[in-house]
C-alpha positions, 0 to 999 in steps of 0.5 A: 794495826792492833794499837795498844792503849795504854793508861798513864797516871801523873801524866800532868807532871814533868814526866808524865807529859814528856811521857804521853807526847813520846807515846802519842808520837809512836802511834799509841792510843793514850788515856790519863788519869787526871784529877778534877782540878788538875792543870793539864797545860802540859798536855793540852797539846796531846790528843788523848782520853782524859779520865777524870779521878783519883788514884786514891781512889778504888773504884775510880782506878778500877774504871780508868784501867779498864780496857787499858793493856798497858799501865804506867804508874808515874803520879807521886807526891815529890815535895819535901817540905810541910807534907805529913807522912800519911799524905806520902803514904795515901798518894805513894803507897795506898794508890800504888796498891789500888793500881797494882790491883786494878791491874790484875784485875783486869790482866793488863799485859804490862805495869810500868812502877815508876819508882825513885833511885833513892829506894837503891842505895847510892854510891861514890863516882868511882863505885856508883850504886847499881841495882844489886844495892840494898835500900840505904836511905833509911835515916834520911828521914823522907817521907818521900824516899820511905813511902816510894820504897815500900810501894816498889816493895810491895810491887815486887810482891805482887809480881811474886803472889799474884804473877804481876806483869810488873817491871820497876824503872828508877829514874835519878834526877831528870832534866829537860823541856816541858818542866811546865811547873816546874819540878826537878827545873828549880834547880837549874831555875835557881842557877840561873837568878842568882849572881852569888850562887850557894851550892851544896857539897854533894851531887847525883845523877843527871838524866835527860827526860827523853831518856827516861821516857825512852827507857819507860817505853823499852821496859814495856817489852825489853823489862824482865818481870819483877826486875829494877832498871836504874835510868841513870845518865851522868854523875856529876857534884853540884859545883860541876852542875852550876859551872855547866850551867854558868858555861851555857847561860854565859851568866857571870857568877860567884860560886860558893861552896856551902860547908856541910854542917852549916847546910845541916845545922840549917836543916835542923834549925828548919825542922824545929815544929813551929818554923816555915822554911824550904830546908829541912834536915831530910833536905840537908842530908840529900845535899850533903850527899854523894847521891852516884848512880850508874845505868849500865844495866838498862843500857844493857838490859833496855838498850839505852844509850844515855844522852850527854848532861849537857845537852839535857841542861842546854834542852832545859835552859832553852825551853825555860828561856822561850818560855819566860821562866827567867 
């Protein structure tokens, strides 16, 4: 059997581990890109080619793609707090460049650009956003969504001047087991410790990992080239998040809805220069947010069938709950 090897970036994160167990388990040969000082604790486990470097490094993406017929991009910096823009644009953008010209480089058959939702305009429940959508988020004013933008724009642009074998997914919010971190689990961390519970007026799309993993490796040979695939599961606002959570937890709680100008007056306050804190504006606007997405184009497209967010939220307190998280 001719095994195909493929080149995972970010394969330490939430995703990138999920990622490189599903691939390992269908048969494929894995290396990673991993930084010297990099904890790999999520992917210990996982028999694979660790290369040691950094994305933002040319000469060093060169050497660890070569040989590779399959690249996936899934490293990014994701924080939103105390991180200049040149840091965003060093980490999400220049390396995104380095990768798309490694891979061209060296022919590779396929490069999987994992990208955001939020660089496709969102919508409401009854008229989420899809594929077709522009990019809205503008004056959020992340460093985050900006540079995650322009990398998938220049992406695109790679596929049209330089015939890149490149397809675009965008996951929303993933949930699930292996948040070793953790990452996108602090929330449903934050549900989970606290007996008075603040929640925010918006919501967003819920997606289970293992879904997003599945529709990164359909991509691989269902994706059309040069296209966008939303990896979206279910919608919900976060007070319907917080209440799933109180159900399956069985945790007594009071939930309290926050007002969304004292969320965004708390996230000016914490952007003032001079003041630390984990709200910002760019922050209090996302929460405010009816941040809605739907995935009927990658269940059509990659033939996903997106699992229950519930069953993603019961996976994740599981494993947080064996793992002494709380």
């Amino acid at each position: 059997m001719n095994r195909k090897k493929v080149l995972i970036t970010g394969a330490n994160g939430f995703l990138g581990s999920n990622l490189t167990r599903e691939l390992f388990r269908l048969g494929y040969d894995i290396r990673v890109i991993i930084r010297p000082t990099a904890d790999i604790q999520g992917i210990a486990d996982i028999p694979c080619d660790v290369f040691y470097g950094h994305i933002d490094n040319s000469d060093q993406v060169h050497e660890a793609v070569k040989g590779c017929d399959i690249v996936i991009h899934a490293a990014c910096i994701t924080g939103q707090w105390g991180i200049s823009f040149e840091a965003y644009e060093r980490a999400n953008f220049t390396a995104t460049k380095y990768i798309t010209a490694a891979c061209i480089a060296h022919r590779v058959e396929k490069f999987i650009y994992v990208s955001t939702a939020n660089t496709i305009g969102p919508g409401k429940k009854n008229n989420p956003g899809n594929e077709l959508n522009g990019f809205t988020l503008f004056n959020a004013n992340s460093g985050y969504i900006n540079s995650k933008y322009l990398a998938q724009q220049y992406v695109l642009e790679q596929v049209t001047s330089r015939q890149l074998p490149a397809v675009v997914v965008n996951p929303t919010f993933m949930i699930g087991p292996h948040d070793v971190k953790p990452s996108s689990g602090q929330l449903l961390l934050y549900g989970l410790k606290h007996r008075l519970l603040f929640y925010p007026p918006g919501g967003k799309n819920f997606v289970h990992i293992k879904d997003v993993c599945r529709g990164i490796i359909n991509a691989i040979s269902k994706g059309k080239t040069g296209d966008c695939y939303l990896l979206a599961g279910q919608n919900l606002s976060y007070g319907e998040f917080f209440r799933l959570l109180k159900k399956i937890s069985g945790k007594r709680q009071v939930l309290i809805r926050i007002p969304a100008f004292v969320l965004k007056l708390g996230g000016l306050i914490g952007s003032i220069p001079g003041i630390s804190g984990k709200l910002n504006y760019s922050t209090a606007y996302m929460l405010c947010l009816d941040n809605y997405y739907s995935g009927k184009k990658s269940e059509r497209e990659l033939q996903l069938s997106y699992t229950p967010v519930e069953t993603a939220v019961k996976g994740a307190f599981t494993w947080f709950k064996e793992n002494n998280y709380f």
